[in-house]
C-alpha positions as CSV (number, residue, x, y, z in Angstrom):
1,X,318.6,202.2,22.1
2,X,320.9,202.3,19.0
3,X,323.8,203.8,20.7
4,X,323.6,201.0,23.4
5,X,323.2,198.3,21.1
6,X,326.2,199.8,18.9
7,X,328.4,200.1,22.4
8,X,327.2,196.2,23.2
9,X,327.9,195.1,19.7
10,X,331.5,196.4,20.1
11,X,332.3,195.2,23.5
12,X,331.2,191.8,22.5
13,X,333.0,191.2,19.0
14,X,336.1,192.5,21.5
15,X,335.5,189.8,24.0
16,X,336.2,186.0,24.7
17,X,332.9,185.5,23.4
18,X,333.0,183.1,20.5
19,X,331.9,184.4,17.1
20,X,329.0,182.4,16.9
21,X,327.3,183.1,20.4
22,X,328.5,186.7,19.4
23,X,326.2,186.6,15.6
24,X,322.8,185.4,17.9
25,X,322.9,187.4,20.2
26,X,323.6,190.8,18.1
27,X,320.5,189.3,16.3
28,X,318.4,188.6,19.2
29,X,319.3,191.7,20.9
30,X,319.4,194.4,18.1
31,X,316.3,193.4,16.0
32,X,314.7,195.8,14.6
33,X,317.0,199.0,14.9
34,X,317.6,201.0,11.8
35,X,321.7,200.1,12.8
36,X,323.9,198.1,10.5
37,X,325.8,195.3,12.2
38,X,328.5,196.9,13.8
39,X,326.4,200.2,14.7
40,X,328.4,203.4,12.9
41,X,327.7,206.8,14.5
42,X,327.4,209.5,12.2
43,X,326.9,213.4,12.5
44,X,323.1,214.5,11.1
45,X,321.1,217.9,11.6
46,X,320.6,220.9,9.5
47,X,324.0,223.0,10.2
48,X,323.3,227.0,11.5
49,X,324.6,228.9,9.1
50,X,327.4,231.8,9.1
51,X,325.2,234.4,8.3
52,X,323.0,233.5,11.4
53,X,326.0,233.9,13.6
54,X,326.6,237.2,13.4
55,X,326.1,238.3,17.1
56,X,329.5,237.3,18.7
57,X,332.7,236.7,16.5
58,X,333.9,234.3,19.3
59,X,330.7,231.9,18.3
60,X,331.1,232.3,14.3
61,X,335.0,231.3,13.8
62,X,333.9,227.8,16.4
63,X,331.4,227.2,13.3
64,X,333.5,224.8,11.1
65,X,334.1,226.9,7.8
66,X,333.1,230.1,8.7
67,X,335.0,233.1,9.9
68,X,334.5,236.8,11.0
69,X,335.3,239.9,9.7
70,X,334.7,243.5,11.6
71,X,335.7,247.4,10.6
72,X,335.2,250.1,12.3
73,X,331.7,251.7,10.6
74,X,328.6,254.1,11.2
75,X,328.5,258.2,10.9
76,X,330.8,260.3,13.1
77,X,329.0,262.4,14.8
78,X,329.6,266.2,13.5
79,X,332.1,269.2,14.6
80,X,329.1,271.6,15.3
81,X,327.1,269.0,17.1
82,X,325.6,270.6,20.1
83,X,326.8,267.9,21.6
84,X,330.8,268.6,20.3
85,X,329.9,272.4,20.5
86,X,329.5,272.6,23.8
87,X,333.0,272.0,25.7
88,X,336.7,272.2,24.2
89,X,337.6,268.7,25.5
90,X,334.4,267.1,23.5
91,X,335.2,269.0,20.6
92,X,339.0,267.9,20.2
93,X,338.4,264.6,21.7
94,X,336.5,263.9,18.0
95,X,338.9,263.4,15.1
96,X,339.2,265.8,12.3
97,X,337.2,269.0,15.1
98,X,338.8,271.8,16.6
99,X,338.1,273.9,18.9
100,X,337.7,277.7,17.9
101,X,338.7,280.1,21.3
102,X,337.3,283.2,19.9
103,X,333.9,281.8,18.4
104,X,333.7,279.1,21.2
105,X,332.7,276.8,18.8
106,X,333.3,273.4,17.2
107,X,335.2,273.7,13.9
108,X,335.9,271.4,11.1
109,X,334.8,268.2,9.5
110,X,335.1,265.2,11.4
111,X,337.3,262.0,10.6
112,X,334.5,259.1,9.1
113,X,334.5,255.8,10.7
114,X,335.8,253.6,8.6
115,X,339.2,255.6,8.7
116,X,340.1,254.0,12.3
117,X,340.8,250.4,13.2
118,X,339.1,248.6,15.5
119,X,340.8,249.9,18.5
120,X,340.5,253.8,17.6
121,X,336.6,253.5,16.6
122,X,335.2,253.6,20.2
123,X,336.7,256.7,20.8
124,X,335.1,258.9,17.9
125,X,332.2,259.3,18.7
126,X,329.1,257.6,17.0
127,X,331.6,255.0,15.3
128,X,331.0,251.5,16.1
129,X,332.3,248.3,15.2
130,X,330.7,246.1,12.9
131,X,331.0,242.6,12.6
132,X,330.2,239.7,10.1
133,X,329.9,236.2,10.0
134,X,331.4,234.8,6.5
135,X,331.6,231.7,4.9
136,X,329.9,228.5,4.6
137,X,329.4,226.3,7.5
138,X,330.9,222.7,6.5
139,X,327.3,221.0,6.6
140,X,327.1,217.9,9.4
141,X,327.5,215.1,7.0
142,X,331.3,216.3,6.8
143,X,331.8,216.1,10.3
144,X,333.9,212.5,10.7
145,X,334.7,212.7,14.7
146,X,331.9,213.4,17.4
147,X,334.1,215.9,19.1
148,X,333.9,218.1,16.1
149,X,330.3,217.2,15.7
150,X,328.7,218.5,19.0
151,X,331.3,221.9,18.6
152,X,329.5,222.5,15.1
153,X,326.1,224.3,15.5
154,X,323.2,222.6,14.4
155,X,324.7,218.9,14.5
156,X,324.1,216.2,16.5
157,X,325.8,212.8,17.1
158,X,323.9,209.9,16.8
């Protein structure tokens, strides 16, 4: 009801509508909303925070003062792995291995995860990229446009 009222209130005090017949009815008509006279939206809610966010680095940097952060991290899986150990291809394929002809074995100490950027961590194998949400989401007081409002999670327009 207070949005409508708000909306009617607006429409009205831009009409033809002398002032007068403008004050009664906004009276008549808005009585008893919690709404000042001219009805001002605001942003309100309990903002999610950063932290919360950390599943998709897409969602955290549309969160209003937070932003995302990632490395390539875990524990490289090991030269005489049985896994590594069993083919030449697996074992050179891991960084830092080698493959031993005579011994038919796995040699070597692999390369640890966070020596590879993002882009070269998938393809050692048990490295992963890791990802963070950072910051402090701009709470939904701040917000001063609905647009940016509605975008920030947690907030609502009202």
């Amino acid at each position: 009801m207070r949005n409508i009222c708000s909306r009617i209130i607006r429409k009205w005090m831009n009409s033809f509508i002398p002032f007068y017949l403008t004050m009664s009815l906004i009276v008549i008509g808005c009585a008893g909303q919690n709404d000042s006279i001219g009805g001002v939206d605001s942003c309100s809610g309990t903002v999610t925070s950063c932290f919360s966010l950390h599943l998709s680095g897409t969602e955290c940097v549309q969160q209003e003062g937070c932003s995302y952060s990632s490395s390539c991290g875990g524990s490289a899986e090991s030269c005489v792995s049985t896994t590594l150990g069993g083919t030449q291809e697996a074992c050179e394929n891991q960084k830092g291995c080698s493959y031993d002809a005579v011994s038919k074995k796995c040699k070597g100490i692999a390369t640890g995860c966070s020596s590879f950027t993002e882009g070269q961590c998938k393809n050692q194998k048990r490295c992963r990229i890791l990802g963070q949400c950072l910051g402090t989401a701009m709470t939904c007081q701040r917000m001063q446009t609905m647009p940016q409002c509605q975008q920030q999670k947690g907030c609502k327009w009202n």
